[in-house]
N, C-alpha and C positions, 0 to 999 in steps of 0.2 A: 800368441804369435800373430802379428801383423792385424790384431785386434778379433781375431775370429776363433770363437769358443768352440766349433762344432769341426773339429779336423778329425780326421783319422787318417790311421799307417796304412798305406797299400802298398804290398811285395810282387814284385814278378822278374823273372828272370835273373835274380840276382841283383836288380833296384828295389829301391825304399825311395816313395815320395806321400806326401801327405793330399787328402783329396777331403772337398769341403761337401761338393754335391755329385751323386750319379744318380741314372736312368739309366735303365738297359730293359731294350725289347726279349720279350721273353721268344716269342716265336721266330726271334730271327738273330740272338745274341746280338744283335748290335748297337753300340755304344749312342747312348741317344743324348745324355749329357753328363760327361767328365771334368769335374775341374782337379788337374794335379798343380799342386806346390812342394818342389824344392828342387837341388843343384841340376842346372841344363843338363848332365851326360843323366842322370837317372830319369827325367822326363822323355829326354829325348830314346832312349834305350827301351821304355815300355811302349812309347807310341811306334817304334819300328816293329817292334813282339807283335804288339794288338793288330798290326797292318798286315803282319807273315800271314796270321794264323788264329783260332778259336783258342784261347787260353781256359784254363779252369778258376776264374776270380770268384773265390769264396766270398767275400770281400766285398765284390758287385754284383753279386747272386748268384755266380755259376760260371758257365763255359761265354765266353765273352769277346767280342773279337771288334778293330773298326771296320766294317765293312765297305769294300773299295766302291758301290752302288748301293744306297746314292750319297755317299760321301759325308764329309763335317767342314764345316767352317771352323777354325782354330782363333784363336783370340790370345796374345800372346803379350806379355808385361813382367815387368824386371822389378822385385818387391824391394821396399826399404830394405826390405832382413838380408840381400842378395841373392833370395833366390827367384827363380823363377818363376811365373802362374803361367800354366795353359789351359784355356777352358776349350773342350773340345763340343762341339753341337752340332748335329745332325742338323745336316740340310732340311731334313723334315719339320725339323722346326721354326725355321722361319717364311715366312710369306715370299719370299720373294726369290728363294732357290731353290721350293720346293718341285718336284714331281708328279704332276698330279694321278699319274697312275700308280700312287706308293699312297699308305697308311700317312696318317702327318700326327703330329704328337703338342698334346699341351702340359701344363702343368706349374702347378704352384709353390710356393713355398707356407710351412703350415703352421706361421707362424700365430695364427690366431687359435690353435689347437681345434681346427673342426672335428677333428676325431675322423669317422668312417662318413661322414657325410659327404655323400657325392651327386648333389642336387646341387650345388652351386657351381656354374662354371669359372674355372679362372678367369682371370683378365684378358689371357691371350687367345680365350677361344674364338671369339669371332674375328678377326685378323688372320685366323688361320683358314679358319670353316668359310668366308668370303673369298680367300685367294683359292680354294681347292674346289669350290663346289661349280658347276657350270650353268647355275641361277642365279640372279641376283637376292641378295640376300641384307634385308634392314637391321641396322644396330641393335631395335630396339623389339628385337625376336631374338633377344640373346637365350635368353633362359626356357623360353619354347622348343626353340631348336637345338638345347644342350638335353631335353626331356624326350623330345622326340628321340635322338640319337642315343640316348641311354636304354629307350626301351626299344631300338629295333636291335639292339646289340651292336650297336656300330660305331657308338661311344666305349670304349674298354677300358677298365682299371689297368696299369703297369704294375703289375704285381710286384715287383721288386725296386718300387720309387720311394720305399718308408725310410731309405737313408738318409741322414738328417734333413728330416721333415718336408720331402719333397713329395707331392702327391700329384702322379703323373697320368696322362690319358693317352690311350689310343683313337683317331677319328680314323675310321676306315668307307672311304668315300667311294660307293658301288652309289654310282650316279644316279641312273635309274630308280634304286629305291628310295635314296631321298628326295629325289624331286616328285615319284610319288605320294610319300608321306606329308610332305608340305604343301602341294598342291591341297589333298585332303583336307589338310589343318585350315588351309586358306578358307576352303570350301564350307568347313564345319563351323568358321567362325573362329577357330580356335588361335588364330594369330590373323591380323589384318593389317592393310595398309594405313591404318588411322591411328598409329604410332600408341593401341593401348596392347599393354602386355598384360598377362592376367597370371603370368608366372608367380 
């Protein structure tokens, strides 16, 4: 259907639509990336559920809700097949509607089958980690600053992003301790302004 091998059936409320990728924050059920396909009233009928109220989506891992703070950008298109696609995404995920006193989220698709490996940052992490952080921060400390942040614990796995092959992150930006940490790094050597990465 509409060339995409990896759909599944998601039920709520008495709708059935098909969904290609989710993320859902475990500590705060909220919907971090949903894409539904099929007929407008069953799309439109879970996305009014998911806005009432925390639902229990076994489906997207659990108890799950769109959370009204800090909201989703909807993304919205009319398939060859008739029906409908809504990709729903957290504010938190893009650069430029984010909040910077909220968690921000990256994440990939896995298709090169890394397995558990979480030493490489996606693509979108420094676009994010640049618009959130209140330092300047060089492109080319990508993989420095995805090291650092994995070992103060402030980079997080989304435990429940293995639905079709999404491998998703939490940045949780307490300003203070990454600008301590990279100040250090500066200081140690460990990342510098002379564009060498040693990642």
């Amino acid at each position: 259907m509409e060339n995409r091998s990896n759909l599944s059936t998601f039920r709520l409320v008495g709708f059935q639509v098909f969904f290609s990728v989710s993320v859902r924050d475990d500590d705060t059920s909220d919907v971090i990336l949903l894409d539904m396909i099929g007929p407008l009233q069953s799309i439109r009928g879970i996305w009014a559920a998911l806005k009432q109220k925390k639902h229990n989506c076994y489906t997207l891992g659990g108890m799950t809700k769109l959370q009204k703070e800090p909201g989703h950008y909807v993304i919205k298109s009319i398939l060859p097949s008739g029906f409908n696609n809504w990709t729903f995404v957290s504010r938190q995920a893009i650069p430029r509607l984010i909040n910077n006193d909220l968690p921000t989220f990256v994440w990939y698709e896995n298709k090169e089958n890394r397995g558990t490996n979480d030493d490489i940052p996606p693509k979108n992490f420094m676009p994010m980690l640049q618009a959130a952080a209140p330092f300047p921060i060089m492109n080319e400390w990508a993989n420095d600053m995805w090291k650092i942040g994995r070992r103060m614990n402030m980079i997080k796995r989304v435990d429940y992003s293995n639905q079709n092959n999404i491998k998703a992150y939490k940045i949780i930006m307490n300003r203070e301790r990454w600008e301590l940490k990279v100040t250090e790094a500066i200081q140690d050597g460990v990342i510098s302004f002379n564009n060498i990465n040693k990642g």
